[in-house]
C-alpha positions, 0 to 999 in steps of 0.5 A, a space after each residue: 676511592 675515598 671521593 667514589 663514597 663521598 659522592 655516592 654519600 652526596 647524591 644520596 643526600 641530594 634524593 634524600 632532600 628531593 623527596 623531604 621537599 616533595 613531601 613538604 611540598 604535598 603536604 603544604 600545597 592546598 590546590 584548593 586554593 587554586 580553583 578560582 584560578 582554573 575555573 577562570 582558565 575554564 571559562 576562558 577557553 570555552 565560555 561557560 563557567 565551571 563549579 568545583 563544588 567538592 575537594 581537589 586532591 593532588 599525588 606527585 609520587 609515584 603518581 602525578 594526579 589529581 581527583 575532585 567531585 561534584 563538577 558542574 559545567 554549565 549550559 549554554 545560554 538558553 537552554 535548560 537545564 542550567 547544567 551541560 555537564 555535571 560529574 560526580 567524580 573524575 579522577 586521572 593520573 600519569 606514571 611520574 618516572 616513566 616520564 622521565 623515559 620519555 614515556 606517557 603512561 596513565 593510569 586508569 581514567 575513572 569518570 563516576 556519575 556523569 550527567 551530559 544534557 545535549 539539546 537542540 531547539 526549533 531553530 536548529 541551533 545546539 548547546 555546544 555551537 559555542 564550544 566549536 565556533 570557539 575552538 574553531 576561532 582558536 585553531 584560526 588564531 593559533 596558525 601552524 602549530 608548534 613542533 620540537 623537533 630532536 637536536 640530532 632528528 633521530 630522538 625517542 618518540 613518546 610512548 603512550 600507555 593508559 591503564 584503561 578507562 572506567 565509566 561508571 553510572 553515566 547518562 546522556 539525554 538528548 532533547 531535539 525539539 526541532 524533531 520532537 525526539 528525546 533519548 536518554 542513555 542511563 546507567 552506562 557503564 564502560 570498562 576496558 583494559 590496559 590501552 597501549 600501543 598496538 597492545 590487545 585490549 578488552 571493551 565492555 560497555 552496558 547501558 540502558 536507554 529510553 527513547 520518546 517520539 512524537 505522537 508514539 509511546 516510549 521505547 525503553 531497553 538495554 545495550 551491550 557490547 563487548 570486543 577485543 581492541 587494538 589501538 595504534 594512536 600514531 597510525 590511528 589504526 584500529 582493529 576491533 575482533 570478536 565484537 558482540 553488540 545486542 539490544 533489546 528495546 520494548 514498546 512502554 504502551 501496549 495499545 495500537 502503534 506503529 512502533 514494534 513491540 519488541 525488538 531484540 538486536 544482535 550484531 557480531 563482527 568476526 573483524 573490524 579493520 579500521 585505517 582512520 587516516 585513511 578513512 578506509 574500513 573492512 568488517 570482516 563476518 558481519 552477521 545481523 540479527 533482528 527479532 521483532 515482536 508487532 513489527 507493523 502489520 508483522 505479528 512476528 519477524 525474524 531476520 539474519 544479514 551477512 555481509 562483509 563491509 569495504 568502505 572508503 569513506 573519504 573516496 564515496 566508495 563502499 562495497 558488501 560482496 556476498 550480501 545475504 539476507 534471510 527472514 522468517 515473517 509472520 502475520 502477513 494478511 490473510 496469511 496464517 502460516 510463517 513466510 520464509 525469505 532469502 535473498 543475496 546481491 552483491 552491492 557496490 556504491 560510489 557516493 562521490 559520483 552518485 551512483 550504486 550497482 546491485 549486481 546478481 540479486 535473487 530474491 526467494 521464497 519458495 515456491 517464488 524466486 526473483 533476480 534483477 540487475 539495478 543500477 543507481 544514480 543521483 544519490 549525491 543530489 537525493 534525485 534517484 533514479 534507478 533501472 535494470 532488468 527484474 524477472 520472476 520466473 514461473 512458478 505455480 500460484 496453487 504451490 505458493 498458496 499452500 505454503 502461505 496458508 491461503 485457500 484458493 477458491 474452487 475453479 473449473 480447470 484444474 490447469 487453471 492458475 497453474 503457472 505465473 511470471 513476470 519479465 519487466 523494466 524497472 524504471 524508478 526516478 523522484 517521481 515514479 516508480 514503474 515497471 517498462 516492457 512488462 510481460 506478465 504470462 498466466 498458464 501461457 498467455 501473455 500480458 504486455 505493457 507497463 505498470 507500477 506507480 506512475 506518481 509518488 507524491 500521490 501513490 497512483 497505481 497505473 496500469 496499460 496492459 495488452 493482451 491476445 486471446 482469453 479463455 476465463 472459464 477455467 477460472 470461474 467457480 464450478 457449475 452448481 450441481 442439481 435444477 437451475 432454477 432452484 439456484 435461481 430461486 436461492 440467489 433470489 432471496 430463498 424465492 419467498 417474499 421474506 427472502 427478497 425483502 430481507 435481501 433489500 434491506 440488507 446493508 451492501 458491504 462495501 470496503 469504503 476507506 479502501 475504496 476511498 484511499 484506491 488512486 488507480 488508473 489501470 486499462 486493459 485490452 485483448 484480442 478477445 475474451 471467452 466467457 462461459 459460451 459468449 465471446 467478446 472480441 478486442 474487449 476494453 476496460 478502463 477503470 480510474 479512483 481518487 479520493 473516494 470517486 471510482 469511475 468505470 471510464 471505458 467498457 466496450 466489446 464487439 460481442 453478441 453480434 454487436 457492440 457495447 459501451 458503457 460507462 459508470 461510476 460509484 462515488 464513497 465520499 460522502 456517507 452515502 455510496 452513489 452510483 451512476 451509469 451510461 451505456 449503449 448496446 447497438 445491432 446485438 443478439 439480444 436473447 444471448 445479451 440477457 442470458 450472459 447479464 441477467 440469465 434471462 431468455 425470454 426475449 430474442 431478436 436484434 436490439 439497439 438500447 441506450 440507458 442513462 442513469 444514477 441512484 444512492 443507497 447503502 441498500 438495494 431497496 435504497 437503490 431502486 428508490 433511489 433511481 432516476 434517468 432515461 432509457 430508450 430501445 429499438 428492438 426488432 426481428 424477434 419474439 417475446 417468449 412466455 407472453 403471446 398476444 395472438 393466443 389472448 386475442 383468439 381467447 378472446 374471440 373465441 370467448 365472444 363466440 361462446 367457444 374455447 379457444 386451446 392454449 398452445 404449446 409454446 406462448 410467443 409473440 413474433 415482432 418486427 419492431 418494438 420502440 420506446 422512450 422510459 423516464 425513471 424517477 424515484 425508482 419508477 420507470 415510465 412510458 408513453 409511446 411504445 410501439 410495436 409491430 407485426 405482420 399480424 398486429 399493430 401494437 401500443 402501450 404505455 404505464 409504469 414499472 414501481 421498482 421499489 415495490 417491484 410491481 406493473 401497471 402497463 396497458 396495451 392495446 393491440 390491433 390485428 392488421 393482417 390476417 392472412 399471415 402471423 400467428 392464427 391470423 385467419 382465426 382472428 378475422 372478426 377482430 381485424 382492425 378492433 383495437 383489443 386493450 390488454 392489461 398487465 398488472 401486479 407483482 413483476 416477476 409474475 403479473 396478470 396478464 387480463 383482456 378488457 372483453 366489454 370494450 373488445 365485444 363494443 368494438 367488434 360489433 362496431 367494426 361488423 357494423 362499419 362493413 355492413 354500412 362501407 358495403 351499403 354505400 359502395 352498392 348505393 353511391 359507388 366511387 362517390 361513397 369515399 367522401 362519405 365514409 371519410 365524413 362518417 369516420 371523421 363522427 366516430 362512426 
C-alpha cells in the first residue's frame, strides 16, 4: 500500500504548487499593465475609445474577477457631452470551481455611479446608430455562429447562476431635439436577489426622474417597483408576481399649463407570464390607478382600470377580456359637485389585419348609462375608421342635473325635459367622425338625421335633423306674475329715461373667442312649431360659423297666415361686432306678427314687408347709429289702434265751428291699403311716398324716424274722399275733398300728434268757395262750364 501514500504524497504536492503558482502569479500580475491592450480591443469593437482612469484589480481564487473605477466611454462623433458613458465603479466576478462542473455562477454584478447620455439631434440620427450599424455589420461577417456539440451528444449543459444585480446611483439623460424633450433618470437604484435558473428572485428598483418639454414647465418625481421574478434564461420564460409599479410626478411651475399638477400612478399585477420566444404574454389582475391634481380643465381626477392582458406580439393579436374602468372627476364646467364614471368592454385587437372590436361597451354614470358595439379597422396604415351601433338609453335630464350640481332654469311644464335619449350610427374614418341614422328622442318627440364632426382637420360640427310636430311652451320660463305692463316698462329700462339711456350705452356681452372658434353647420326642419299661442308650420332654420363669421343662412315658417324668410348675420373678426340682416314676410296677419316679435297690437290687417339692413356696434345706441339699409311695406285691410285720423278731423271741423267734438271710445283708423319705400342711414329711417287708403280718406305722408335719438318728425296729409261711408263720414262733409296736413312729432314711444287748424280753415273756405263758383257755371254755361273749371283748376283756383 506504500505506492497509495506515495501518490496521495504527490498529488498533494502538485496543489501545493498549483496554488504557490497562483499565488505567485496574483501577486505578480499587474493588469494594469494591460489596459492599453483592452482599450484597444474596445475601441476595436465599437469605434469609441475607452479610458480607465482608476486601477484594475483582478481575484482568481476562489473568485475569478475583476474590478476598476473611473470608466469613460466616449460619445459619438458630434454630440455632446464628450462622454456616452462614464461609470464610477463596476465590479463582476465568476465562482472559479463551480466551473470546473460545467456551472456559470456570478456573483453579484455591482455598477456604482453610472452617468449614460443618450441623444438624438434635428435630423433623427442618435449616439448609438454607430454602436448597431457595427454590430449588425459584424453579425453579417461572422455568418452561422459556432457551436460545440458534446462527444457522445448527451453532455451536461451549462448552468447559469448570478448572485444578483446592484445598481446604485445611475442616471440616464435623454436629450431629443428632434421633439424638443429632455428626461433625466437620476439616482436609480436596482437591487435583486440571487438569479438562478427558474429560481424566485426579489426586484426592487427606486429612482427619480425629470422630464422637460417644449413650451411646458418641468416635471419631476419619483418611481419604484418592486416584484417577485422567475427567469428561465434557455426557454426565455419569465413570470413576474406581486408587482407593484408607483410614480409620482409633479408640475415644477405652479402657473397656468397644460401639464397636471400632480399625477400619482400605481400599477399592481397579481401576475405576468411572459413566453419571449414566443413573444406571447398574459397579465393576470392588472389593476391601474391614477390620481391627478389640475388635470386639463379637471381640478381633480381619480381613476381605477381592470383588466387582464393576452398579447401575442409577433402574431398582432392582444386581448383584454373584462376591461373596467371607474373615475371619479371633478371640476367639469359649471359643475360643483364630483362626477362618478364607470365603464367596461371586452376589447380585442389584430394588429396584423389592422383591426380591433369593442364588443359589450356600457358606459355609466348615473343618472346616464350608454353601450355601443365598434368594430375597427386600418390600424396597420393609421387610416382608421370605425362603425358600430351606440345608444343612450332614457334617462331624466332633471335627475342628471341634480347629481352634477347643475341648476336647471324654471319652466312652464313640469313634464318638461323629463326624458332624453339617443339611437346612432357611428361612423369615424380619417376625416369624420359622425353619427349616421341619429334619432334623438325629447319627452317623446323625435329627431331624425345625422350629426358629429363632418371634418376633423377643421373640427366643423354638422348637423341635418328632422323632426314632427313641436310644442315649445313647456320649455319657456314661467309667465311673470302682476301687470303686464309694468314688466314691459321694467324690460325697458326701469321705464325712465335714465333707465333707457343706460340700458343704450350698456356694452352687449357677447362671448367673442367662443363665437369666433364655433365651426358649425347645423339645419333643423319640423312639422311644425307651437310658440306660446302662435304655430308655425315646416319651420326651417340654418345656421353656419367660421372664423369669427356666424351666418343665419335660412329662416323660414308658414306662420301667421303667411310666409317668412329671413336671413342674418353677425361677424366678431374685427374689434367691432357687425351685423346684418334681410327678410320678407308676405300675406301675414300682421297684429299676431308683432305681438309674437315685438308684444306689439296696436296694428291689425294683412301685410307684405321686405327689409335690408346691417349696423356695428358693441352697444345698442352704437347699433341704432350705426344702421343703414331699406325697407318697403304693402300693408292692407286693416287698422291702426290708438291713432285715428277721422276723430282729428272731425275735432277739427268741430273746432272750425266753434263746437266740441267727444272723443271716442276707442281711437282707430280703418285702412285698405298702406304703402311705403324707407331708406335708413345712420340710424335714420326716411320716407317720401306713403300712401294710404280708405273708403273715407286718401292719405300721404313723408319725414323721418331718428333711431339714435328715438324721435319722429312725420307730416301727413290726409283728405276725405267719401262720406257717405267710414268713420263719421257724414260729420266730415265740410272737409270733403280739403287736404288736412297732420303732424306727428316728438319722443317715439309717445309723439304729438297736432292738425295745422290755419291751413284746414284756408282750405275748407277755398273748397266752399269752389262749389259756389262750380254751381254758378253749371247754372250760366251748362255742359260748356267742364273747359272752364278745368281752366280755373289749372290757376289754383
Amino acid at each position: 500500500m506504500k505506492w497509495i501514500k506515495r501518490l496521495g504524497l504527490l498529488f498533494v504536492a502538485l496543489v501545493m504548487v498549483a496554488i504557490l503558482a497562483a499565488t505567485a502569479f496574483v501577486l505578480t500580475f499587474d493588469p494594469n499593465d494591460y489596459k492599453p491592450q483592452i482599450a484597444a480591443q474596445v475601441e476595436e469593437q465599437t469605434g469609441r475609445s475607452i479610458q480607465f482612469n482608476g486601477d484594475l484589480s483582478v481575484t482568481v481564487f476562489p473568485w475569478l474577477g475583476a474590478a476598476t473605477e473611473d470608466v469613460v466611454l466616449a460619445n459619438a462623433d458630434g454630440f455632446e457631452p464628450e462622454a456616452m458613458i462614464t461609470v464610477e465603479r463596476l465590479e463582476a466576478q465568476a465562482a472559479l470551481l463551480p466551473l470546473l462542473r460545467g456551472e456559470f455562477e456570478i456573483g453579484t454584478l455591482l455598477l456604482e455611479g453610472a452617468r449614460i447620455n443618450l441623444a438624438r439631434h434635428e435630423d433623427g440620427t442618435t449616439n448609438w446608430d454607430d454602436l448597431v450599424a457595427r454590430q449588425s455589420a459584424d453579425a453579417a461577417g461572422a455568418g452561422e455562429p459556432d457551436t460545440v456539440e458534446p462527444q457522445d451528444g448527451q453532455g451536461p449543459a451549462m448552468r447559469l447562476t448570478v448572485g444578483g444585480v446592484e445598481i446604485t446611483d445611475a442616471t440616464v439623460h435623454w436629450r431629443d431635439e428632434l421633439a424638443g424633450q429632455e428626461i433625466t433618470v437620476e439616482g436609480l437604484d436596482l437591487t435583486t436577489g440571487e438569479l438562478a435558473d427558474g429560481e424566485p428572485t426579489d426586484v426592487e428598483l427606486v429612482s427619480d426622474f425629470r422630464v422637460v418639454l417644449p413650451d411646458t414647465p418641468p416635471l419631476s418625481g419619483s418611481l419604484d417597483l418592486t416584484t417577485e421574478a422567475q427567469v428561465w434564461f434557455d426557454r426565455q420564460d419569465v413570470i413576474l408576481e406581486d408587482v407593484v409599479f408607483n410614480l409620482i410626478a409633479i408640475r415644477e411651475d405652479k402657473a397656468d399649463s397644460t401639464l397636471p399638477e400632480r399625477v400619482e400612478v400605481m400599477l399592481e399585477l397579481d401576475k405576468a407570464d411572459l413566453r419571449l420566444a414566443k413573444s406571447q404574454a398574459r397579465l393576470d389582475g392588472v389593476v391601474l390607478d391614477l390620481k391627478g391634481k389640475a388635470v386639463g380643465p379637471l381640478s381633480y381626477l381619480e381613476s381605477r382600470l381592470k383588466t387582464v392582458v393576452e398579447a401575442d406580439w409577433a402574431a398582432g393579436r392582444y386581448e383584454l377580456p373584462g376591461l373596467t374602468l371607474s373615475a371619479d372627476i371633478r371640476g367639469l364646467p359649471e359643475v360643483d359637485d364630483t362626477v362618478s364614471v364607470s365603464s367596461n368592454a371586452n376589447v380585442s385587437a389584430d394588429l396584423a389585419a389592422g383591426t380591433a372590436t369593442i364588443d359589450d361597451f356600457v358606459l355609466a354614470s348615473d343618472p346616464v348609462r350608454g353601450s355601443a358595439q365598434i368594430e375597427v379597422s386600418g390600424l396597420e396604415s393609421g387610416e382608421i375608421v370605425a362603425s358600430g351601433p351606440v345608444k343612450i338609453a332614457a334617462f331624466d335630464p332633471h335627475e342628471l342635473a341634480d347629481q352634477l350640481g347643475v341648476t336647471l332654469p324654471a319652466m312652464r311644464g313640469d313634464d318638461a325635459l323629463r326624458e332624453f335619449a339617443l339611437d346612432g350610427q357611428l361612423d369615424v374614418t380619417p376625416t369624420r367622425a359622425m353619427f349616421d341614422k341619429l334619432k334623438i328622442s325629447l319627452d317623446g318627440r323625435d329627431l331624425t338625421g345625422r350629426a358629429g364632426i363632418d371634418d376633423l382637420e377643421s373640427g366643423r360640427l354638422f348637423a341635418r335633423l328632422e323632426g314632427g310636430e313641436f310644442d315649445l311652451n313647456p320649455y319657456l320660463a314661467p309667465k311673470p306674475d302682476g301687470d303686464k305692463s309694468e314688466e314691459k316698462k321694467k324690460a325697458a329700462g326701469g321705464g325712465g329715461a335714465g333707465g333707457s339711456s343706460a340700458a343704450g350705452s350698456a356694452e352687449i356681452d357677447l362671448p367673442t373667442e367662443t363665437l369666433r372658434g364655433l365651426n358649425l353647420d347645423a339645419r333643423l326642419a319640423l312639422a311644425s312649431l307651437r310658440y306660446e299661442e302662435y304655430l308655425l308650420k315646416k319651420p326651417v332654420v340654418h345656421l353656419t360659423a367660421a372664423g369669427g363669421r356666424i351666418r343665419l343662412a335660412e329662416l323660414a315658417a308658414n306662420a301667421f297666415d303667411g310666409q317668412i324668410n329671413g336671413s342674418g348675420s353677425l361677424d366678431v373678426r374685427g374689434e367691432v361686432p357687425s351685423y346684418a340682416g334681410k327678410g320678407r314676410v308676405q300675406g301675414v296677419s300682421l297684429q299676431p306678427l308683432l305681438m309674437a316679435l315685438m308684444d306689439e297690437d296696436r296694428l291689425i290687417g294683412k301685410g307684405d314687408i321686405a327689409f335690408d339692413v346691417a349696423t356695428q356696434g358693441k352697444r345698442v345706441d352704437q347699433l341704432k347709429s350705426g344702421l343703414d339699409g331699406n325697407a318697403e311695406m304693402a300693408l292692407r285691410d286693416g287698422k291702426i289702434k290708438g291713432f285715428d285720423i277721422g276723430y282729428q278731423l272731425r275735432r277739427a271741423q268741430a273746432k272750425i265751428d266753434g263746437r266740441t267734438e267727444p272723443e271716442p271710445e276707442e281711437k282707430s283708423t280703418d285702412f285698405t291699403a298702406i304703402t311705403g319705400t324707407a331708406n335708413i342711414r345712420n340710424g335714420v329711417v326716411r320716407n317720401d311716398d306713403l300712401a294710404g287708403a280708405s273708403p273715407l280718406l286718401r292719405v300721404a305722408g313723408k319725414g323721418e324716424v331718428d333711431l339714435p335719438r328715438d324721435q319722429i318728425d312725420y307730416r301727413l296729409t290726409a283728405t276725405v274722399v267719401n262720406t257717405a261711408t267710414g268713420q263719421g263720414g257724414k260729420d266730415l262733409e265740410r272737409l270733403k275733398q280739403v287736404p288736412v296736413p297732420i303732424r306727428i312729432k316728438g319722443a317715439l314711444a309717445d309723439p304729438s300728434i297736432t292738425l295745422d287748424l290755419e291751413s284746414l280753415a284756408k282750405g275748407a273756405a277755398k273748397s266752399k268757395v269752389k262749389e259756389r263758383v262750380d254751381e254758378e257755371l253749371d247754372k250760366r254755361l251748362g255742359d260748356d262750364a267742364a273747359p272752364v273749371k278745368e281752366l280755373l283748376k289749372g290757376l289754383g283756383l
